[in-house]
MISE-630665 format. One record per residue (C-alpha): residue number from 1; x, y, z. Coordinates in pm, 1 decimal. Example, Ala and Ser with C-alpha at 12.3 -4.5 7.8 and 13.67 -1.06 7.14 Angstrom:
2
   nr        c1        c2        c3
    1    1230.0    -450.0     780.0
    2    1367.0    -106.0     714.0
This chain:
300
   nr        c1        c2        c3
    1    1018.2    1918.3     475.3
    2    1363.1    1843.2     360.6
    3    1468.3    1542.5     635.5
    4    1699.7    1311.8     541.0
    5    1657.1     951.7     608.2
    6    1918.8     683.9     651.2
    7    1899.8     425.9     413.3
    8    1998.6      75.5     504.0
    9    2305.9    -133.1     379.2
   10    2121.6    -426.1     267.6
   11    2269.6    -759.7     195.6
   12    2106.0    -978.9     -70.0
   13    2199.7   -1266.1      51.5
   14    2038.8   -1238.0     388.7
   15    1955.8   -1558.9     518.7
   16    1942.1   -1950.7     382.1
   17    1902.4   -1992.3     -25.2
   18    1535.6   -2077.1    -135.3
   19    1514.3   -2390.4    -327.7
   20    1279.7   -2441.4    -671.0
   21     991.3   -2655.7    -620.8
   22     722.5   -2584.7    -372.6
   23     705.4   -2460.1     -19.3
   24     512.8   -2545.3     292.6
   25     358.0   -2188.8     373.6
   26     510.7   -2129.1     734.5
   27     797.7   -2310.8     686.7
   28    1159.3   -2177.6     769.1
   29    1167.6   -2184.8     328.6
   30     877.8   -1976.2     297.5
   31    1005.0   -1695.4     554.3
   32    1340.1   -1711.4     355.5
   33    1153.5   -1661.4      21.6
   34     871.6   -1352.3     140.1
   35    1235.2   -1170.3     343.2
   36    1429.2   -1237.4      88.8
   37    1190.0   -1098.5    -165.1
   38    1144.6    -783.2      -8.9
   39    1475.1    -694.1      58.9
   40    1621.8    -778.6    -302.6
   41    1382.9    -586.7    -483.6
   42    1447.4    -278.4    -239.7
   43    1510.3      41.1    -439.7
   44    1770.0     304.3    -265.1
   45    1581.9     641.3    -454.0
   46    1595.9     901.9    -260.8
   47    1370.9    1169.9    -210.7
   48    1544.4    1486.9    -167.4
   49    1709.9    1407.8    -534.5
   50    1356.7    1357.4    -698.7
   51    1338.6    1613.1   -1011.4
   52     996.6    1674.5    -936.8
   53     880.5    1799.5   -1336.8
   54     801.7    2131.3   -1455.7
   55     396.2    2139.1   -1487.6
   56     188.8    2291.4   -1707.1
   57     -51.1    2541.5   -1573.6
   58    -408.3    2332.7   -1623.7
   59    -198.6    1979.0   -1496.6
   60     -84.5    2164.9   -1159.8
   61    -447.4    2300.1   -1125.4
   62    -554.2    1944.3   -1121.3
   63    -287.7    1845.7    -930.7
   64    -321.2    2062.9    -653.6
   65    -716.6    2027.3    -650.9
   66    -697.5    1645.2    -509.8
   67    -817.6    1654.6    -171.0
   68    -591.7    1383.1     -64.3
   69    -289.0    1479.7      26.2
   70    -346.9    1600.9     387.1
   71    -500.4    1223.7     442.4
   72    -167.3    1076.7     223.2
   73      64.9    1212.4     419.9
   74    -103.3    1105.3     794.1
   75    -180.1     772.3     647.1
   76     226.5     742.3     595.0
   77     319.6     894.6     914.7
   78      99.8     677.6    1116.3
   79     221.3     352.6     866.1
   80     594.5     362.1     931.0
   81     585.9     416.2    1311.2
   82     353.5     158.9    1359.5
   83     572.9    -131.9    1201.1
   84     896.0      48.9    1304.3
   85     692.9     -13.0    1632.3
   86     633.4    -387.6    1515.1
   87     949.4    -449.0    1394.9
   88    1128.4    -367.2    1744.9
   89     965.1    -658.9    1893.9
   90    1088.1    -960.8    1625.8
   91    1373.7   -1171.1    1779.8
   92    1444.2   -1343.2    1442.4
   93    1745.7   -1102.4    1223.7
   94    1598.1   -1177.6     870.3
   95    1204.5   -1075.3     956.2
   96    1338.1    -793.6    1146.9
   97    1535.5    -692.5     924.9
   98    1273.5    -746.6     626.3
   99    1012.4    -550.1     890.3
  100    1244.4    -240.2     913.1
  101    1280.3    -201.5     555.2
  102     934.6    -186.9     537.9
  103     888.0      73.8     801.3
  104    1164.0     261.6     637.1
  105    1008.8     234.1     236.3
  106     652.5     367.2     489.9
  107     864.2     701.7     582.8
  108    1038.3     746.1     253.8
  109     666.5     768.4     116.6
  110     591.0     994.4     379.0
  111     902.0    1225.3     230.3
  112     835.8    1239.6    -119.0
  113     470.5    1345.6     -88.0
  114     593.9    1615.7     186.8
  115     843.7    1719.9    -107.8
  116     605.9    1671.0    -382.6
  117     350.1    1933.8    -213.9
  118     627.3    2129.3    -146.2
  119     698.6    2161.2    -545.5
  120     396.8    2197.4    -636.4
  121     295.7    2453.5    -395.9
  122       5.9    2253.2    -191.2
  123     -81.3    2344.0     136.7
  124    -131.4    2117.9     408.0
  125    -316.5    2068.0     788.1
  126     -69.4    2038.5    1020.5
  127      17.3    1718.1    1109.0
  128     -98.4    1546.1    1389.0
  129     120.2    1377.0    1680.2
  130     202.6    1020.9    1609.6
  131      97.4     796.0    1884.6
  132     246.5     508.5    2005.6
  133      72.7     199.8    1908.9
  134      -3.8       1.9    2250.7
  135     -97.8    -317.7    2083.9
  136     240.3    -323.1    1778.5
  137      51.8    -633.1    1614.5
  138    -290.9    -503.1    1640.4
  139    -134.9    -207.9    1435.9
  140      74.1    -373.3    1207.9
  141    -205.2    -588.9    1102.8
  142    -461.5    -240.8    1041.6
  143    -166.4     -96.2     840.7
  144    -100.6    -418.4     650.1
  145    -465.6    -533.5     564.7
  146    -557.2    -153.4     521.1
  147    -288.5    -124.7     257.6
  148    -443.4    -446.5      73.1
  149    -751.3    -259.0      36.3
  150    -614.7      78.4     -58.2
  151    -356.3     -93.8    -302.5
  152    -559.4    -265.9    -491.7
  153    -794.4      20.3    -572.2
  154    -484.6     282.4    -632.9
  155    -312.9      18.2    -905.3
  156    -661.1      71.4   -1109.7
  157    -695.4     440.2    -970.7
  158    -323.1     501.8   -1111.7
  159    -371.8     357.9   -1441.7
  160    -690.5     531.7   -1510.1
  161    -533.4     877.4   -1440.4
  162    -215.6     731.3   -1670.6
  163    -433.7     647.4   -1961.6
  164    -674.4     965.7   -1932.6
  165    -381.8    1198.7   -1918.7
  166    -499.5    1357.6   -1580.8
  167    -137.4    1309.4   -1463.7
  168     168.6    1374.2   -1739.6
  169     384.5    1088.6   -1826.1
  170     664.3    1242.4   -1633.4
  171     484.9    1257.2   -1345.8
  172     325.8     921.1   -1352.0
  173     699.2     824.5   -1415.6
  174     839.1     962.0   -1103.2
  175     546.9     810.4    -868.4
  176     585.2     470.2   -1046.9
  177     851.3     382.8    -737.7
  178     642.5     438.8    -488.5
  179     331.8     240.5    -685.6
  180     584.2     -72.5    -703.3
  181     661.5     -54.5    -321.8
  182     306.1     -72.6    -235.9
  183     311.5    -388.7    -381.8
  184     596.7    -557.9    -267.2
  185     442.9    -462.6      56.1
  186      95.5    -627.8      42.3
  187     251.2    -917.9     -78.7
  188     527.1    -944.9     208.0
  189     191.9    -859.2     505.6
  190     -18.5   -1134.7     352.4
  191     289.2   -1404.0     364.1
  192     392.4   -1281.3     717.4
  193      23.1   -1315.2     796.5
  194      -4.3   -1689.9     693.0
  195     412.7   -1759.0     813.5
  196     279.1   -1573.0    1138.3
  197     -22.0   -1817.0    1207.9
  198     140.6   -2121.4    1133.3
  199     412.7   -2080.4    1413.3
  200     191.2   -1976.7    1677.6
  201      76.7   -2236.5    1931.6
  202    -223.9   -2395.2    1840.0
  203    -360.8   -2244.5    2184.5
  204    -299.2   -1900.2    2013.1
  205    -487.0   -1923.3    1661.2
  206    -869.2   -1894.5    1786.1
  207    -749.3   -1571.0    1937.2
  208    -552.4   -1424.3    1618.9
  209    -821.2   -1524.6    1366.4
  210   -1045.4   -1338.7    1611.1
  211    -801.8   -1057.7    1544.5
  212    -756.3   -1065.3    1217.8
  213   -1183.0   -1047.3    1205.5
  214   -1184.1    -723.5    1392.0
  215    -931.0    -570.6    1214.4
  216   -1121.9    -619.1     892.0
  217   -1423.0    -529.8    1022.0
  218   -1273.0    -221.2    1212.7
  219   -1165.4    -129.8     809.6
  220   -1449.8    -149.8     677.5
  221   -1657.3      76.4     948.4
  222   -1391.1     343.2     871.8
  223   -1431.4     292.9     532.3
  224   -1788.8     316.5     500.2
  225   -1757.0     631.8     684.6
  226   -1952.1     511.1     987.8
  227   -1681.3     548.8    1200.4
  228   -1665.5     963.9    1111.9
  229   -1780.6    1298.7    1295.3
  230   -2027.3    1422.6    1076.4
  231   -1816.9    1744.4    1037.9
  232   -1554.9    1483.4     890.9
  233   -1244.8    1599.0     711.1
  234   -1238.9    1737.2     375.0
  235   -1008.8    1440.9     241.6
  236   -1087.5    1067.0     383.2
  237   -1008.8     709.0     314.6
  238   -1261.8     664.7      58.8
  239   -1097.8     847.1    -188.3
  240    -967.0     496.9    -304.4
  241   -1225.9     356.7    -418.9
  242   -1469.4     715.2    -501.7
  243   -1128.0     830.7    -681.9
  244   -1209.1     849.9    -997.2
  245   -1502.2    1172.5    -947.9
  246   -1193.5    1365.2    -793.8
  247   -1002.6    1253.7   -1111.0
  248   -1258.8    1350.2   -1375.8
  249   -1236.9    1071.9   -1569.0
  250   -1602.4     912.1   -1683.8
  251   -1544.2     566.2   -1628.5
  252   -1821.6     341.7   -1489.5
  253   -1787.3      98.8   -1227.3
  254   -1729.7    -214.1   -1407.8
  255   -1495.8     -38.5   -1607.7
  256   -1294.1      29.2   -1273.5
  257   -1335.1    -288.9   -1124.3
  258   -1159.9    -455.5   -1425.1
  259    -897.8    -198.0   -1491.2
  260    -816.0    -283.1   -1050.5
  261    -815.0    -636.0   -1092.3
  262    -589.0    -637.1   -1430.3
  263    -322.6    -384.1   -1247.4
  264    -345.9    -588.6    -928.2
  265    -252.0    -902.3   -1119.6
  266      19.7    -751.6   -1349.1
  267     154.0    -595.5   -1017.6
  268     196.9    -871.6    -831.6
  269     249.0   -1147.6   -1088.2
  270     591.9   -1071.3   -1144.5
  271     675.2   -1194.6    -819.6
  272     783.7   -1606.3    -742.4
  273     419.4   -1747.7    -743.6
  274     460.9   -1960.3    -486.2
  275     404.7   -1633.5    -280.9
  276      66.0   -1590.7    -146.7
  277    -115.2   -1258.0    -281.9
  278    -391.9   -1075.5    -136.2
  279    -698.3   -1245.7    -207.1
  280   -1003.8   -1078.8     -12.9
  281   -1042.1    -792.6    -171.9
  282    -992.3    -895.7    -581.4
  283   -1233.5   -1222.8    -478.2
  284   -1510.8    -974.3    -341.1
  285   -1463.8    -780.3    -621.8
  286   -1493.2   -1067.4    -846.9
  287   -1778.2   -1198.9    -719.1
  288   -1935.5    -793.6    -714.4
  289   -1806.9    -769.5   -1151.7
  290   -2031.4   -1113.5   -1175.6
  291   -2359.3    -951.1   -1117.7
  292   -2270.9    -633.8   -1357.3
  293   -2320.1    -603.6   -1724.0
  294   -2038.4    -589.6   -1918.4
  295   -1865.1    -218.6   -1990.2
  296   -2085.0     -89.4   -2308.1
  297   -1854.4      60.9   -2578.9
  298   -1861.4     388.6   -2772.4
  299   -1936.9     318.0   -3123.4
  300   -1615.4     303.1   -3344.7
């Protein structure tokens, strides 16, 4: 798949300055700052020019063995149509705008793993039709909060394979774009999500925090595997936080849990703190690393 995509003229300066000191989350300030934050840091790579690197022989092999691809690809498909979908309903220019860059960074993934497999000579399921979402919030939110929860286990995932040498420098170069995207996006959901609330009528907030429930718990059933055939697919959702079987790497679970929550916070900490970040998942998993022993350490 060689598709081009259209990439947006986008003005830094979209709409009213920010001002130090602190904001009032939901205020017309706060909106400014998460907008204005996603659309400055925007990147313009494009995929068709990526130099995907030369491999050697035993690096492709493990490459090519990761049964996740099929599942990475859908999970990107279905991602940028359902906040293009989202996005088409916003009245106000600068979260539209902000939306539809998101959408659009969602279906640039989708191109560069359809011309990474392509390099490397992975085969793929065909693709399934993308629906239509008929509820655009319901599925923004599931992409959004699902993307908090996959994110914060693929910073630790991705560093784990970086410092074990299952993928080369080069490569881990090339996907670093795409790693730094994801987190601009969980960080622009979770600041639309509070901006969101806060201008609702107050008639309206039982409802969405009802919402916002089900669409966690509707994550975790799927994630648990609950929600499966028993036939299931070869590759699922899981793979996030099981990933690091698939990536032979002999790290034990504490081990992972503190390598997550380090990347998470060196992800996301170079953003202006008076940004929300995501804080379900790295609190559960907090509270989870409390009740562990401490990694034990080969002997010098």
């Amino acid at each position: 798949m060689n598709g081009t995509l259209t990439f947006p003229e986008l003005p830094l300066d979209a709409g009213a300055p920010v001002t130090p000191g602190p904001i009032r989350l939901g205020s017309e300030q706060h909106k400014n700052l998460f907008c204005r934050t996603l659309l400055s840091t925007f990147n313009p790579y494009k995929p068709a020019v990526i130099d995907w690197p030369a491999l050697a022989p035993d690096a492709q092999e493990r490459l090519t063995g990761l049964p996740i691809w099929d599942i990475a690809v859908q999970t990107e498909g279905r991602a940028g149509l359902h906040v293009a979908t989202y996005a088409e309903r916003i009245a106000d220019p600068l979260l539209k705008r902000a939306i539809e860059l998101n959408a659009f960074e969602e279906r640039r993934h989708k191109h560069v793993l359809h011309n990474m497999v392509e390099a490397y000579g992975i085969k793929l399921a065909p693709e399934p039709q993308y629906i239509v979402p008929k509820d655009p919030e319901w599925s923004f939110m599931v992409t959004g909060y699902s993307e908090c929860i996959d994110s914060f286990f693929a910073f630790g995932l991705f560093e784990t394979a970086k410092r074990s040498g299952f993928f080369p420098p080069e490569l881990v170069d090339t996907f670093e774009p795409v790693m730094r995207e994801e987190g601009r996006h969980i960080l622009f959901f979770v600041n639309w999500v509070a901006w969101h609330r806060r201008n609702m009528p107050l008639w309206r907030r039982p409802w969405f925090a009802i919402k916002v429930a089900a669409v966690w718990a509707f994550l975790v059933w799927e994630r648990i595997g609950i929600a499966r055939d028993v036939g299931g697919a070869p590759q699922d959702n899981n793979f996030t936080v099981t990933g690091t079987k698939e990536l032979g790497v002999d790290i034990s679970v504490p081990e992972l849990m503190d390598i997550c929550l380090a990347e998470n916070d060196r992800r996301l900490g170079i953003y202006d703190a008076r940004l929300l970040r995501p804080r379900f998942v790295p609190r559960v998993v907090r509270l989870a690393r409390r009740f562990m022993r401490a990694p034990r350490r080969a002997p010098a």
